[in-house]
C-alpha positions in Angstrom: 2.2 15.9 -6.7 -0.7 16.2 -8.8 -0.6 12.7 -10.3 0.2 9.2 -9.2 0.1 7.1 -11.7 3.6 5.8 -12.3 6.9 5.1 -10.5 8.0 7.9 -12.3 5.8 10.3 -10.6 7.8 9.4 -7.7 11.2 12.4 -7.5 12.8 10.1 -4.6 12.0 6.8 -4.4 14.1 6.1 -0.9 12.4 9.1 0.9 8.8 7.9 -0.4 9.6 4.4 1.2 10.7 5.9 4.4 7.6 8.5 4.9 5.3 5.3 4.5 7.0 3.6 6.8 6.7 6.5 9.3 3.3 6.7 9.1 2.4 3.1 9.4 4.4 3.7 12.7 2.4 6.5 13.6 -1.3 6.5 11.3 -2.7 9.3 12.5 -0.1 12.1 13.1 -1.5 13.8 10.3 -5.0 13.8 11.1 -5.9 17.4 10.4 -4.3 17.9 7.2 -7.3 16.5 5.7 -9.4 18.3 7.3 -12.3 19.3 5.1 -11.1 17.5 2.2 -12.7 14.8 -0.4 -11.4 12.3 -2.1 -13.5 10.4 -4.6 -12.7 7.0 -5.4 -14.3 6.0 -8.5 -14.0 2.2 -10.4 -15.1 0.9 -12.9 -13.7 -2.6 -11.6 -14.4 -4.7 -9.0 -12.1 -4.1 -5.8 -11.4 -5.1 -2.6 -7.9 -4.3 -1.6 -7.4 -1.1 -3.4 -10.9 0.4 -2.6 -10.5 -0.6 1.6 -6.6 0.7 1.6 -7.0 3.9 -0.1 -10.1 4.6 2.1 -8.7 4.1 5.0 -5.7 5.6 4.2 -7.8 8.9 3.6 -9.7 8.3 6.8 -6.4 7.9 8.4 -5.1 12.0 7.3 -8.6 12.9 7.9 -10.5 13.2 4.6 -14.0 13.1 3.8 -13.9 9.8 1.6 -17.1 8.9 -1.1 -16.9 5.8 -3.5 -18.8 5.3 -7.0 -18.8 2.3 -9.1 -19.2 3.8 -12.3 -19.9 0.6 -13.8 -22.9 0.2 -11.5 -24.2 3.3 -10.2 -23.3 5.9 -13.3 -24.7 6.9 -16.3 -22.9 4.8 -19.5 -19.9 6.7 -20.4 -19.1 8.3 -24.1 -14.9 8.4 -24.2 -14.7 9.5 -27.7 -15.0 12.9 -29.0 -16.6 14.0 -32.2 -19.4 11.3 -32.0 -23.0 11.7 -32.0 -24.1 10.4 -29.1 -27.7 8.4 -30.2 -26.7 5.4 -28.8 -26.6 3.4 -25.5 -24.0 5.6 -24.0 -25.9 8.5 -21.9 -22.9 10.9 -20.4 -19.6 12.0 -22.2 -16.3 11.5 -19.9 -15.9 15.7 -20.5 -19.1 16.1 -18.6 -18.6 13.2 -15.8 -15.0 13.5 -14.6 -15.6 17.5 -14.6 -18.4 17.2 -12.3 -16.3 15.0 -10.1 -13.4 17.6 -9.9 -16.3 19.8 -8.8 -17.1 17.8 -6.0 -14.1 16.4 -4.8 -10.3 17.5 -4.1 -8.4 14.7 -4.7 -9.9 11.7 -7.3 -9.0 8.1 -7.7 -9.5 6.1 -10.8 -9.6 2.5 -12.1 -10.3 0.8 -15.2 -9.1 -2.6 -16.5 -8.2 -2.9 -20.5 -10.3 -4.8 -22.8 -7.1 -6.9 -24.3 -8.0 -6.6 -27.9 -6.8 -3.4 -28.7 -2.7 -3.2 -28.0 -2.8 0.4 -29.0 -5.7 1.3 -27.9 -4.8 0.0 -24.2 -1.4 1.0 -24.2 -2.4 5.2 -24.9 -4.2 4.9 -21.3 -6.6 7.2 -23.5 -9.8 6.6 -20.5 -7.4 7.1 -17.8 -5.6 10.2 -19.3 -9.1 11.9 -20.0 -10.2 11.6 -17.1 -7.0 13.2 -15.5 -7.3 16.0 -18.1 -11.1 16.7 -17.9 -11.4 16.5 -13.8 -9.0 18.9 -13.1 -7.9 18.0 -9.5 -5.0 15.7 -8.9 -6.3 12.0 -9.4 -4.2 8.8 -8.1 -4.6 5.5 -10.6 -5.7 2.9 -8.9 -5.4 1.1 -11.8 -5.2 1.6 -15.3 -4.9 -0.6 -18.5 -1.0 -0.9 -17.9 0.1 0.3 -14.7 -1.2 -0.2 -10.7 1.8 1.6 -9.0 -0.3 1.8 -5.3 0.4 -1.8 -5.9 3.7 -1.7 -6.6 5.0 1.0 -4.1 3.0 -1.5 -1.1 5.6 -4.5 -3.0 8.3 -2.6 -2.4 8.0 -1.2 0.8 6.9 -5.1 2.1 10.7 -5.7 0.2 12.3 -3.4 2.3 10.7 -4.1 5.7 11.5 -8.1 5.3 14.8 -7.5 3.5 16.8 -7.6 7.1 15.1 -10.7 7.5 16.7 -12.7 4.8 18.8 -15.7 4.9 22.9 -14.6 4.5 23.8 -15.8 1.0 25.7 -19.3 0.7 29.6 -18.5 1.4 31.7 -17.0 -1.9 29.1 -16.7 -3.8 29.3 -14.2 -6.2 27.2 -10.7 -6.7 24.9 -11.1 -4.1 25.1 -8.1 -2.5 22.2 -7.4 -2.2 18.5 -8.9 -1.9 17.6 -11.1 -5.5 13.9 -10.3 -6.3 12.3 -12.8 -9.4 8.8 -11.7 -10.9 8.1 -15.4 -12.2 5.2 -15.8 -14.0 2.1 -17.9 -13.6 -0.1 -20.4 -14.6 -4.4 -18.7 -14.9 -7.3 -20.2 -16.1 -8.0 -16.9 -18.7 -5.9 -13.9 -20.0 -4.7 -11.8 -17.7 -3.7 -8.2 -18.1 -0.3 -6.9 -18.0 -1.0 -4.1 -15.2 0.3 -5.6 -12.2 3.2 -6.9 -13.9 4.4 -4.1 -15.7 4.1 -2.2 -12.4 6.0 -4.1 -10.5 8.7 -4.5 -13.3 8.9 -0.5 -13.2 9.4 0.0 -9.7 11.6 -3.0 -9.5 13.7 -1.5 -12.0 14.0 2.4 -10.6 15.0 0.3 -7.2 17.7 -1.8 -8.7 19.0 1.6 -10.6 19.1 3.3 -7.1 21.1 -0.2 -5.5 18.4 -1.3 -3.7 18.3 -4.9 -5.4 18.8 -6.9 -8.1 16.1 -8.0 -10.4 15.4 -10.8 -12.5 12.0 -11.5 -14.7 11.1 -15.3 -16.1 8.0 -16.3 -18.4 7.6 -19.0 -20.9 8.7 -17.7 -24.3 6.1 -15.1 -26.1 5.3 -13.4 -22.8 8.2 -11.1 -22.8 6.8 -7.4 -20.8 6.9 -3.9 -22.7 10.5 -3.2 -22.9 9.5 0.0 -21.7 8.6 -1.1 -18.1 11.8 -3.4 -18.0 14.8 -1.7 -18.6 17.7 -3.3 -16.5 16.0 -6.1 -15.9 17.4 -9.8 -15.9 15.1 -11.7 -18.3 15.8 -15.7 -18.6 12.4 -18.1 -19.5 14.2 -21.0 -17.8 12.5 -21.0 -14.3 14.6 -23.0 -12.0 17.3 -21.1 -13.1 16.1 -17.4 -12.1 15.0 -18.8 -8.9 18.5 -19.8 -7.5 19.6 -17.6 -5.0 16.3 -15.5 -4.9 15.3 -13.7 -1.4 12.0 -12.7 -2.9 9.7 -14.3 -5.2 6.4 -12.6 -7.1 4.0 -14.6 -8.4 1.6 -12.9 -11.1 0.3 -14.1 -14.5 -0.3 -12.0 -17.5 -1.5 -12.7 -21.0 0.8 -11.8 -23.8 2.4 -8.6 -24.7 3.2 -9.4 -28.6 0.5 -12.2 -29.0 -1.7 -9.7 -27.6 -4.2 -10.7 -24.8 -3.2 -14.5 -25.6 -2.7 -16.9 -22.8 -0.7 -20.2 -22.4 -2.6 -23.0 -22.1 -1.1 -26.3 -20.7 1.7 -24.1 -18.5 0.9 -25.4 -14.8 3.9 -26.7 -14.3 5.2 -23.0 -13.7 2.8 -22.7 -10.5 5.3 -22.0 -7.5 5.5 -24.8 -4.6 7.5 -25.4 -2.0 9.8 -27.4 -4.1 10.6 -24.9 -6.2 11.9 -22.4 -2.9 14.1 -25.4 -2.5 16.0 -23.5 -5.2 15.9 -20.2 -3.6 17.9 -18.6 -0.6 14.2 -19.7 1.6 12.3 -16.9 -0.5 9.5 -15.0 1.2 6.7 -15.1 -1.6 4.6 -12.7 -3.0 1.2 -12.2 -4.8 -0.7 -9.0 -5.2 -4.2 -10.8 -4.5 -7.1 -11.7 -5.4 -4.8 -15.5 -6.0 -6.7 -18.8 -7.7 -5.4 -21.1 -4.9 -3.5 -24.5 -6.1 -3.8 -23.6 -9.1 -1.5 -20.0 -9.8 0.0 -20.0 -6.6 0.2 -23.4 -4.3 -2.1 -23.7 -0.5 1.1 -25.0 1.1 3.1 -21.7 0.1 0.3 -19.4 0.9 -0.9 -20.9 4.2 3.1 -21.5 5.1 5.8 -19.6 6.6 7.3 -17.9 3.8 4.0 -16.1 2.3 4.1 -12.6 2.6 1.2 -12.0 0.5 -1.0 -10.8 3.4 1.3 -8.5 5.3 1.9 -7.0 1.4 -1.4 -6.5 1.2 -1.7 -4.7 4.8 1.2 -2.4 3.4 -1.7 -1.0 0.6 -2.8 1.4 3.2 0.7 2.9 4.4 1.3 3.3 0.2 -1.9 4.9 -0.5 -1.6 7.3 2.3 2.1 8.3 1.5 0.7 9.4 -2.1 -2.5 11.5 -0.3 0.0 13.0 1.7 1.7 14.6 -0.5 -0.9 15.4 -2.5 -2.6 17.1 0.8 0.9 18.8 1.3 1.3 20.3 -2.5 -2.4 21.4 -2.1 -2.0 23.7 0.5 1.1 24.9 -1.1 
C-alpha cells in the first residue's frame, strides 16, 4: 500500500477490519517493524483526533513520529505551476512536499476545501500533488472530499457493537442484517462534504460485501456525489429512514449541487432521544468535534446509546492497520 486515501485503496475490506481488531487486542506486537522509520504528519487544519490517533498509532509499531502545521509553522505555499511567484506565497508545493519525502518514510496529509470552487475541490488537485511530488507513500488524513481513517474507525466501531444489537421485531421483513442511516444535521455554517462522503463510500463497499444495509436522509438539495453513494438507500423523509435502524450517524454537510450552501431554519432534523424511539434502540454516531444541543442532542451524547467516544478510540486501531501495511509493503 503506497496510498490511503480511499476505501478503494482497501483490496479486502473484511481482512482490513479483522487486522485492526487484532492489534487493538494486542498494540504492540509489532513494535519493531517501525523501527527506524518516520512518519510525518503534516496539516494544514486544525486537529485533535486525527493528529493524537495516527501518532500514537505510529508510536504503537514503533516509528519515529514528527508533526508540522503547515498553516502555522511553514513557509506560504504556491500549488499552481507556471506562475511567477512575486507574491505572498514563498515555497512552491514541488519544492515543500519533496523535501518532506526526503526526510520522512511514510507522510500524512490534511487540508480542508475552500467550498467555492466545486471543481476545483472535487480534482483533490493540493492533495494529489502532494502525493505526486513527495514520493513516499502518504495517508490522507483528510482531503477536500474524503477522510477514510475516519471512516474505516466507523466501521470497525459497526462491527464490534453489531453483536450487541437489539433482535429485530418478529416477521419483519429484510432485516438480516444491521440497518445503518447517515441522517443529516442541523450546523450553524457550511460544512464540507468530507466526512460524509467517506462514510457513504465505505458504507457502500460494506453493504456490497453483505455486511449491512444502508440508508442516507437529508432535506432535499443536499443529495451526496453519486459517485460516493452507489447502492445506497436515499429517502429525505427522516422518521421514515430511521425505523428499524441499529446504527445512526449524525454529520452535517453543505450542499453538493448548491455548492457550499447550507440550510438555514432545519433544527428540527437534530437527533434526540425521541427520534431513537423510531429505531431498533440505535447506538449513535458522530465523528467529533459535535456542536452540543444543537447538531447532535446532550441527552443522546451523555446517554447510553452514544458511541461517539468509543468510535473515536477506534481512530488509533484504523490508523495503525493502514501504517502497517504500509510498514509491511516497504520492506517488501
Amino acid at each position: 500500500m503506497k496510498l490511503f486515501s480511499s476505501v478503494n485503496d482497501v483490496t479486502d475490506l473484511k481482512k482490513f477490519i479483522e487486522e485492526a481488531l487484532i492489534l487493538k487486542a494486542d498494540p504492540f506486537a509489532n513494535k519493531s517493524l517501525g523501527k527506524d522509520k518516520t512518519i510525518g504528519l503534516v496539516f494544514l487544519n486544525p486537529s485533535l483526533r486525527t493528529r493524537l490517533s495516527t501518532q500514537k498509532a505510529a508510536l504503537n509499531l514503533g516509528m519515529n513520529v514528527m508533526v508540522m502545521n503547515l498553516d502555522k509553522e511553514g513557509w506560504a505555499l504556491e500549488t499552481e505551476d507556471g506562475v511567477a511567484m512575486n507574491g505572498t506565497t514563498v515555497e512552491h508545493i514541488r519544492e515543500a512536499a519533496a523535501v518532506m519525502g526526503e526526510y520522512c518514510d511514510i507522510l500524512g496529509f490534511r487540508s480542508f476545501p475552500k467550498l467555492q470552487d466545486r471543481e476545483e475541490d472535487y480534482s483533490e488537485s493540493l492533495f494529489n500533488k502532494f502525493v505526486k511530488f513527495s514520493g513516499v507513500p502518504v495517508v490522507s488524513l483528510e482531503s477536500a472530499t474524503l477522510h477514510p481513517l475516519q471512516s474505516f474507525a466507523d466501521l470497525l466501531t459497526i462491527v464490534e457493537h453489531t453483536k450487541f444489537i437489539a433482535p429485530p421485531p418478529s416477521g419483519e421483513v429484510g432485516r438480516g442484517l444491521p440497518k445503518v442511516v447517515l441522517t443529516w444535521a442541523p450546523h450553524v455554517k457550511a460544512l464540507p462534504q468530507a466526512v460524509p462522503n467517506s462514510f457513504a463510500e465505505w458504507m457502500c463497499k460494506a453493504q456490497d460485501g453483505g455486511m449491512i444495509d444502508f440508508v442516507i436522509t437529508h432535506p432535499e438539495g443536499f443529495e451526496l456525489a453519486e459517485k460516493f453513494t452507489p447502492g445506497a438507500t436515499i429517502v429525505t423523509d427522516q422518521d421514515e429512514a430511521l425505523k428499524g435502524a441499529d446504527f445512526v450517524y449524525v454529520k452535517n454537510w453543505s450542499s453538493y449541487k448548491d455548492y457550499g450552501k447550507t440550510l438555514p431554519g432545519a433544527e428540527s432534523w437534530m437527533m434526540t432521544n425521541k427520534k431513537l424511539e423510531e429505531t431498533n434502540d440505535a447506538k449513535v454516531m458522530h465523528c467529533l468535534p459535535v456542536r452540543r444541543d444543537y447538531e447532535l442532542s446532550a441527552e443522546i451524547l451523555d446517554g447510553p446509546n452514544s458511541l461517539v467516544i468509543k468510535e473515536a478510540s477506534n481512530r488509533t486501531w484504523a490508523a495503525q492497520a493502514v501504517l502497517k501495511k504500509m510498514l509491511e509493503d516497504l520492506k517488501k
